[in-house]
C-alpha positions in Angstrom: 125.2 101.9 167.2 122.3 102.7 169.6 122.4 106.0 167.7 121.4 104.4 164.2 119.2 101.6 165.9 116.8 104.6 167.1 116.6 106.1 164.0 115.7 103.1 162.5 113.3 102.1 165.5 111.7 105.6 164.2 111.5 105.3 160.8 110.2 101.7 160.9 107.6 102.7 163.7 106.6 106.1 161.9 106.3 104.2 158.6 103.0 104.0 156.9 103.4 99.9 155.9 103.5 97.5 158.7 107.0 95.9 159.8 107.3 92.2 161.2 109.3 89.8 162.3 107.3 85.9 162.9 108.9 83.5 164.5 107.9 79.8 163.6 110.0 77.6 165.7 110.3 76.4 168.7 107.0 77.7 169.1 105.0 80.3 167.1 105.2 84.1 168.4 105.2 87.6 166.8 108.8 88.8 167.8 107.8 92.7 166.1 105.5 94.3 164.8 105.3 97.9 164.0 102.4 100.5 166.1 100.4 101.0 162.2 99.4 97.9 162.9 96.5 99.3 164.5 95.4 102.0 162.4 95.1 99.0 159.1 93.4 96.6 161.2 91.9 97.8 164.4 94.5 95.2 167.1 96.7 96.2 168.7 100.4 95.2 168.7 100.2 93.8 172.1 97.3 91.8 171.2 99.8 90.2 168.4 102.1 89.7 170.8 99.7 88.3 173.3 98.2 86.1 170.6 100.6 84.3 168.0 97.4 83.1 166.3 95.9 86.2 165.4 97.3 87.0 162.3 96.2 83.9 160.8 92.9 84.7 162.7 92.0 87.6 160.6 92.6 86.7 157.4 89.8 86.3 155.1 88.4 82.2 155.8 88.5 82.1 152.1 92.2 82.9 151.7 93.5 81.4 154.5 95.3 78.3 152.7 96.9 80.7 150.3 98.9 81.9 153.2 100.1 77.7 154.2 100.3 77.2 151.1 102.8 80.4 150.6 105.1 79.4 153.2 104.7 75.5 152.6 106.2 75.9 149.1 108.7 78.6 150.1 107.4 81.5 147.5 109.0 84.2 149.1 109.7 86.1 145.4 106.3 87.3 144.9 104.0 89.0 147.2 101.3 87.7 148.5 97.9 89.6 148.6 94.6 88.7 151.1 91.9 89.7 152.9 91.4 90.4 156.3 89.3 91.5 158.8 89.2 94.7 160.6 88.3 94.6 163.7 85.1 96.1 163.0 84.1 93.5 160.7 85.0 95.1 157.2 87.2 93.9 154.8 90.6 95.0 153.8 93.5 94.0 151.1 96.4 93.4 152.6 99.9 92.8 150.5 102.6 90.9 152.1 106.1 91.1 151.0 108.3 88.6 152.9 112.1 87.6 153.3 112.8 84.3 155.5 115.1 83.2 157.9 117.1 80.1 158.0 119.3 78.5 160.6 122.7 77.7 159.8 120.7 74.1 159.1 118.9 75.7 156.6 115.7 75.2 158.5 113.1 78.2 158.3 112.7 79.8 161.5 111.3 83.3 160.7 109.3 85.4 158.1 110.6 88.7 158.1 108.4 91.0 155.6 106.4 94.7 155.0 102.4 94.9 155.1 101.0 97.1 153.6 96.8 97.8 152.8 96.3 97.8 148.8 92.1 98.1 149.2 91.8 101.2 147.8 94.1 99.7 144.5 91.7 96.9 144.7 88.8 99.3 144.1 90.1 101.0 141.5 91.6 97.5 139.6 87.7 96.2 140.5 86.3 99.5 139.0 89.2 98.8 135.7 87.9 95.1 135.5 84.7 96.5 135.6 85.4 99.1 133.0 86.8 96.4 130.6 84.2 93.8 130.7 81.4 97.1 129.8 84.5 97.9 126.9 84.2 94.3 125.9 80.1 93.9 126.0 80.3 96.9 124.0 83.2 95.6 121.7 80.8 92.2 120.8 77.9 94.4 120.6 79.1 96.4 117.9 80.9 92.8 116.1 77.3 91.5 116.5 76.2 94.9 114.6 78.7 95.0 112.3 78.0 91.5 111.4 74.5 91.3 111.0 75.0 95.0 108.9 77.5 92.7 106.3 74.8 90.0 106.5 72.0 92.4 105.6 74.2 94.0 102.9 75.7 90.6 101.5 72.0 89.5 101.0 70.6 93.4 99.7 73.3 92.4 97.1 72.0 89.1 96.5 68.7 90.5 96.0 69.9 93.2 93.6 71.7 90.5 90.7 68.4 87.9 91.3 66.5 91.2 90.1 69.1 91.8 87.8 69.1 88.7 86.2 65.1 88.7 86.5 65.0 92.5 84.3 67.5 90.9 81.9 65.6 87.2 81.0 62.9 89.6 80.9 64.3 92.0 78.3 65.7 88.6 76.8 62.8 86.6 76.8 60.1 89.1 76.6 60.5 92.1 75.1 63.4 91.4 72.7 61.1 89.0 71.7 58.7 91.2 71.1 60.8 93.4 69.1 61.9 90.8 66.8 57.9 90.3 65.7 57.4 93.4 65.0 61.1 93.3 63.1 59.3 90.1 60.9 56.1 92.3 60.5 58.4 95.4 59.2 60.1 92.6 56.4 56.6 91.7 55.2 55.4 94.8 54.5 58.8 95.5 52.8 58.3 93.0 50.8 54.9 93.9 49.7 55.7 97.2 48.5 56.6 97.1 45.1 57.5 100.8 44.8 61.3 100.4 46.2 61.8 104.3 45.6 58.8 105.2 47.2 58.9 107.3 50.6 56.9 104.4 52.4 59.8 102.3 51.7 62.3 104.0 52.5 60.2 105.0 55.6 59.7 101.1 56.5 64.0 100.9 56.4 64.4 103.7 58.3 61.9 102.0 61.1 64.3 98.5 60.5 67.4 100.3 61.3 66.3 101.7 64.6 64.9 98.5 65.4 67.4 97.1 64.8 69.8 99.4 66.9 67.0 99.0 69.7 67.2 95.5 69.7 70.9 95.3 69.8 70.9 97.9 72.7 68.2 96.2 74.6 70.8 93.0 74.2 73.8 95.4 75.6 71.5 96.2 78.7 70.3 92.5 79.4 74.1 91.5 79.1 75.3 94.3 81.5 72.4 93.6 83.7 73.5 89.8 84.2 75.7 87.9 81.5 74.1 84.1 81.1 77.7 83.4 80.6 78.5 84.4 84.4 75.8 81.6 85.1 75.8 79.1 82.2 79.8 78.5 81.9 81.6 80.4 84.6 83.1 83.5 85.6 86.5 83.2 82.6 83.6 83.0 79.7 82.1 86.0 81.5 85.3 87.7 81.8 86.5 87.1 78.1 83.3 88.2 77.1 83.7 91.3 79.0 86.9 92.5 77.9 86.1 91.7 74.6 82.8 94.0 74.5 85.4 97.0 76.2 88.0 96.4 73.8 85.8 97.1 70.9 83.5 99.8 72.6 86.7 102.0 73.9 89.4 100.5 71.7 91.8 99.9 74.5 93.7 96.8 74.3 93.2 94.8 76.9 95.9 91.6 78.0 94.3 88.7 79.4 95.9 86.2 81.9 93.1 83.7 82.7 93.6 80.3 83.0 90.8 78.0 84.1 90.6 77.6 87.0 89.7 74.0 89.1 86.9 75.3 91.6 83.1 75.9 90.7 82.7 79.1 93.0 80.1 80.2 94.9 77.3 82.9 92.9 78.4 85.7 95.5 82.5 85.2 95.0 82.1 85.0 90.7 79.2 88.0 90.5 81.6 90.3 93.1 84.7 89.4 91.0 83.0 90.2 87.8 81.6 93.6 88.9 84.3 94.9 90.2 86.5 94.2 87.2 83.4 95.5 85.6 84.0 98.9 87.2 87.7 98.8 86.9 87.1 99.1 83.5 84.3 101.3 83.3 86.7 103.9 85.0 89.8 103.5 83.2 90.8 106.5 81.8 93.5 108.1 80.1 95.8 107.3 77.0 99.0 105.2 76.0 99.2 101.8 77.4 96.9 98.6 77.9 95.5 97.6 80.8 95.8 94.2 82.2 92.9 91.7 83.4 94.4 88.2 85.3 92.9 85.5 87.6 94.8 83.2 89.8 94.8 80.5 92.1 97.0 80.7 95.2 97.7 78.9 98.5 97.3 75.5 97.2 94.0 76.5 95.7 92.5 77.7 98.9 92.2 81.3 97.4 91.1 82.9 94.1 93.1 86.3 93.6 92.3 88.8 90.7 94.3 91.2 89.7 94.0 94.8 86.7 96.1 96.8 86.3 95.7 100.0 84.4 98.4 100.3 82.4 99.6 103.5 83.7 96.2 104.9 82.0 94.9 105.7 85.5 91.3 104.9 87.4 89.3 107.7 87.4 92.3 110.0 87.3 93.6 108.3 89.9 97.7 108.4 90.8 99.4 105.6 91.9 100.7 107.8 94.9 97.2 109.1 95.9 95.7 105.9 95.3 94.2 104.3 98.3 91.2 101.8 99.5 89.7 105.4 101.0 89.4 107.3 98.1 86.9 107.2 95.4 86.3 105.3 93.3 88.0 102.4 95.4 85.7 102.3 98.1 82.9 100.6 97.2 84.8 98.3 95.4 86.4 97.2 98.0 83.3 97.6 100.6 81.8 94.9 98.0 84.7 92.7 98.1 84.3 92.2 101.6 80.6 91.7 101.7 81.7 88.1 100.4 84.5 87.7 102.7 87.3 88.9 100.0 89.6 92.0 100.5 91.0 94.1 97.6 94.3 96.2 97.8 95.4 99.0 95.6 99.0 99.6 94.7 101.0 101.3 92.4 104.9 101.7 91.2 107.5 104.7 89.7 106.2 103.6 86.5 102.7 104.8 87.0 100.6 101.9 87.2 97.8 101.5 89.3 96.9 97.5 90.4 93.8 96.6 91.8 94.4 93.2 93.7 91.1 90.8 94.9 91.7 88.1 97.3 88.7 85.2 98.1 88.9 82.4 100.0 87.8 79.0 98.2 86.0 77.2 101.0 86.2 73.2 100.3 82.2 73.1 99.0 83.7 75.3 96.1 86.8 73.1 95.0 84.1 70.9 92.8 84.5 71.4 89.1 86.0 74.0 86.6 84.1 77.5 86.9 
């Protein structure tokens, strides 16, 4: 027995954490406490045992209630970290780690428990903290970026279909206009040449036709630059019209699945959906198969989703196992769906179908009128 008691005098006095044993009752004292003592915190274990006070003495002013409140409600399960003072006036952590006594009352009598200095930890958990909160500045700097990069973008697109739409009335109102005088001046002097073999006659029809075509293909352009339908009666009309103009240009059937729909939306959520179906289309390639145009309303009419599929003619030459938000020509579709808040997904199946799927929330100012 007084073998084993000195080694474990040794090992507990050559240990590197401090080892004590604090009596509460009948009156306060420090019963042990190991020599390290002194090289953590500059006393002496005689001046513990001298002075029952002292360990209360050097902890940190600021921390001293969690320490009575620690024993007060018994939290002997977790450890308990605080400052103290060294001797020589610096500040160290200090973790305690305690197990208490009870009489065969069940009355606490003495703390039993391990000390050991955690400051350097500290230091490196302050330098961590640290390093997070620069993580984090830099985190909201870049959101703030990020966001005011979608802002600029969401309004360089706004400002690219008002000058859309100001090139088409243009072409519309102006030179179309134009055209058609001088397709009225062309039918008077038709008129007045009586010859109706002569070359000048046949030169004046020849001078109709390709007026004619140039009117018809300064109508295309105003149309492609900005439908009046996508503003006059709503994004369906503009859709309709659209796939109707690409089944007879291309002569690929084209299935429609568009109800109306119960929400006016907003000029940014109908001119994305419209473009992007409007490149959809422009990129379909391939033969065999229809493609497939369809509008939606989902989540009790909080969202507008729009969905084409191609058929299993392919985008682009795109494959249904390749396809993917990252490759061409899917990136800038998507990069425009989300300049409005929407997302867009690609998908495909065995089959060989590729499906483009739009998602936009309907905010509550939308949910108005039919659109």
């Amino acid at each position: 027995m007084r073998k084993s008691e000195e080694r474990f005098r040794l090992l507990v006095e050559h240990a590197r954490d401090i080892v004590y044993r604090f009596r509460l009752t009948p009156t306060a004292s420090v019963e042990y406490i190991s020599p390290v003592v002194f090289e953590i915190s500059g006393h002496t274990p005689g001046e513990f045992y001298a002075d029952a006070n002292l360990a209360i003495a050097i902890t940190h002013p600021h921390d001293r209630s969690l320490v009575d409140n620690y024993i007060r409600d018994g939290e002997f399960g977790r450890p308990l970290v605080v400052r103290c003072l060294h001797k020589d006036g610096s500040t160290i952590w200090i973790e305690h780690r305690c197990l208490p006594i009870y009489d065969p009352a069940e009355n606490l009598i003495a703390i039993e428990g391990i000390a050991r200095e955690v400051s350097e930890n500290r230091h490196v958990l302050s330098s961590l903290e640290q390093h997070n909160d620069t993580l984090q500045e830099e985190v909201a700097r870049r959101r703030r970026a990020e966001d005011l990069l979608r802002s600029f973008s969401s309004k360089t697109v706004g400002y690219q279909e008002e000058e859309r739409r100001r090139v088409a009335r243009e072409l519309h109102d102006g030179v179309n206009q134009l055209l058609c005088a001088v397709g009225f001046g062309l039918d008077a002097a038709s008129r007045d040449l009586r010859d109706r073999e002569s070359e000048a006659f046949h030169s004046l029809e020849q001078s109709r036709q390709l007026l004619d075509s140039s009117i018809s293909e300064i109508r295309r352009i105003s149309h492609n630059l900005r439908p009046g339908l996508l503003d006059d009666l709503g994004l369906v009309p503009a859709l309709r019209s659209l796939t109707e103009e690409f089944e007879k240009r291309t002569g690929i059937p084209i299935r429609l699945v568009l109800p109306e729909l119960d929400v006016s939306l907003v000029f940014e959520t109908k001119t994305s959906i419209y473009r992007i179906v409007q490149e959809a289309l422009n990129i379909v390639g391939g033969k065999g198969g229809s493609v497939e145009v369809a509008l939606s309303l989902c989540d009790g009419n909080r969202a507008i989703v729009a969905e084409i599929t191609d058929g299993g003619r392919g985008f682009a030459g795109s494959h249904y196992q390749t396809a993917s938000l990252e490759s061409e020509p899917f990136e800038s579709m998507s990069e425009r769906a989300g300049l409005v808040g929407g997302s867009m997904t690609v998908d495909g199946s065995p089959e060989g179908y590729t499906r483009l799927t739009l998602r936009f929330l309907v905010s509550s100012t939308e949910m108005e009128g039919a659109g």
